[in-house]
N, C-alpha and C positions, 0 to 999 in steps of 0.2 A: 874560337868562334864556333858558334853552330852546325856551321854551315861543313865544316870539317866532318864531324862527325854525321850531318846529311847527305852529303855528298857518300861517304861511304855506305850508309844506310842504303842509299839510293842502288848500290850495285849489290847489297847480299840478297835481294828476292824479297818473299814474306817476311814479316818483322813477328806477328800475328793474326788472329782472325779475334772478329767480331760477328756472332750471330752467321759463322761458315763463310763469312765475307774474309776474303785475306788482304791484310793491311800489309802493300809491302813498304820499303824504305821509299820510294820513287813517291807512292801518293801521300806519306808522312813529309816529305819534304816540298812538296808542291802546296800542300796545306800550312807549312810552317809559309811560306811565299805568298801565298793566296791571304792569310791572319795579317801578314804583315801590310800589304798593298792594300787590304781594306780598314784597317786602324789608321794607315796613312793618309788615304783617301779620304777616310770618313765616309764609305760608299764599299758594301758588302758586295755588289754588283761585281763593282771594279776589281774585287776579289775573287770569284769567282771568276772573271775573264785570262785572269795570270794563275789561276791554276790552270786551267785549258790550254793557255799561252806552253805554259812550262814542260807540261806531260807533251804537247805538241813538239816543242821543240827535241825533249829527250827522246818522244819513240824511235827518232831512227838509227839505226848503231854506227859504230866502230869498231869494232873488235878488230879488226884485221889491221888498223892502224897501229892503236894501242898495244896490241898484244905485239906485235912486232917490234912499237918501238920502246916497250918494257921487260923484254927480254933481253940476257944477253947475247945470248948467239941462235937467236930466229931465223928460220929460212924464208926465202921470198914467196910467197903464195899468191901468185898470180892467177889464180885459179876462184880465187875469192871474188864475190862480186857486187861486194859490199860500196856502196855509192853507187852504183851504176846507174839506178832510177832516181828518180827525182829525192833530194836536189842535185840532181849528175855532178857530185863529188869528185867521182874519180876522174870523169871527162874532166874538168877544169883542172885537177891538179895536173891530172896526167898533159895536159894541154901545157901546162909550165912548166912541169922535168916530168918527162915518160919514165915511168914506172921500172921499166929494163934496161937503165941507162943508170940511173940511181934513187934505186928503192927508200932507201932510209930519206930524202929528200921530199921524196914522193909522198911518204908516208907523213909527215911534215905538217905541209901543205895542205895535204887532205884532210888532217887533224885539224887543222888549222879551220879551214873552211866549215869543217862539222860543228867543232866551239862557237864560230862564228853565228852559225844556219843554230844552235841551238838559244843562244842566249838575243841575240838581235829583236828577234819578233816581242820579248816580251820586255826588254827594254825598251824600242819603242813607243808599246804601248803604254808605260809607265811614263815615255814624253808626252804620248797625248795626252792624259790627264795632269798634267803640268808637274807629276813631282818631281821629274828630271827636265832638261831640253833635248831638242834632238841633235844635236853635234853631241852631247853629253852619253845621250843613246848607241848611237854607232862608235863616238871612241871606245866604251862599253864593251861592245859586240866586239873588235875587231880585238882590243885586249884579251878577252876570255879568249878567243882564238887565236891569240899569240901563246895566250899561258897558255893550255889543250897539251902540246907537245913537248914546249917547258917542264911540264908537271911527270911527264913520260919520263925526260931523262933525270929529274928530281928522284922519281920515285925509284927509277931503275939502280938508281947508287944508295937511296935510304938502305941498309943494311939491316932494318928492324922488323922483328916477326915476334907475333905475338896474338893476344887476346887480353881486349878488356873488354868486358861484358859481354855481348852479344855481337862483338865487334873485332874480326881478323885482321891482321894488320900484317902485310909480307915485303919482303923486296918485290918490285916490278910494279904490278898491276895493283893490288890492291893499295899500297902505299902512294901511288899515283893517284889513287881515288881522293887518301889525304891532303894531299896538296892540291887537287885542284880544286879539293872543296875549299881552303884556304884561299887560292884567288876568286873565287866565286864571290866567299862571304866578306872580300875585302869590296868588292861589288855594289852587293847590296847592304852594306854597311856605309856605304858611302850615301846612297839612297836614303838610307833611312836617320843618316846622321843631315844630312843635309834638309831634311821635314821634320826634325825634333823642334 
């Protein structure tokens, strides 16, 4: 699926530049999202509303999740303050298992909730314009937020490193990028197999 190799796209930065503009993986894969929702549509509009959708959901990070739960032996970095503001992440996770009680838990959750907070808004939007429903939407949302952490301990056992093309592939983190792009574009393959 595409969406494998998007998903990873999406984390190496620049891909290129056009005219000193730099194309990174993040707006190639918002755009492959955006092509797809307005062929489906039949409404260019609605295309450009899930790219905004998408880049909206991806700006805000993780890294303190991921990177902890894609290593093997990571230390706690409670120092990090990643989720703190809105959508207060860490408040909610940490509301369900505190953080200094059982980190890897913690981290989880918080994972969990970010998949959630990334993919949601623009599933729904693809209920309002009828190519999904909205129970269809939010099962959606809460799955990508299941996988999110899924994809962590996946990635953390893939034992393969490498490069094809323009494209690193490692134990941990970037290998985690492969599989979640895997559940992504099980996603919206479902989306788009369901409007053929």
């Amino acid at each position: 699926m595409i969406e494998v190799i998007l998903n990873r796209f999406r984390g190496t930065g620049d891909i290129f530049k056009i005219f000193g503009l730099s194309i990174t993986g993040n707006i190639i894969y918002a755009t492959y999202i955006s092509l797809a929702v307005a062929i489906l549509s039949q409404n260019p509009i609605y295309g450009i509303i899930s790219f905004a959708l998408y880049i909206l959901g991806e700006s805000m990070g993780w890294g303190k999740w991921v990177g902890y739960l894609t290593a093997v032996k990571a230390p706690e970095n409670y120092d990090d303050l990643e989720g703190y503001n809105f959508p207060y992440i860490h408040k909610t996770a940490n509301l369900i298992v505190n953080e200094r009680q059982n980190y890897k838990l913690y981290c989880q959750i918080a994972l969990g909730l970010r998949g959630f907070y990334w993919w949601t808004p623009l599933y729904l939007f693809l209920a309002y314009i009828g190519l999904i429903n909205y129970i269809e939407a939010i099962t959606i949302g809460i799955l990508l937020g299941i996988a999110f952490p899924i994809a962590c301990e996946i990635g953390k056992r893939l034992n393969y490193n490498g490069k094809f093309w323009i494209i690193n592939y490692s134990k941990g983190w970037e290998n985690q990028e492969l599989v979640y792009g895997l559940f992504q574009g099980l996603m919206m393959w479902y989306v788009i197999i369901r409007n053929l």
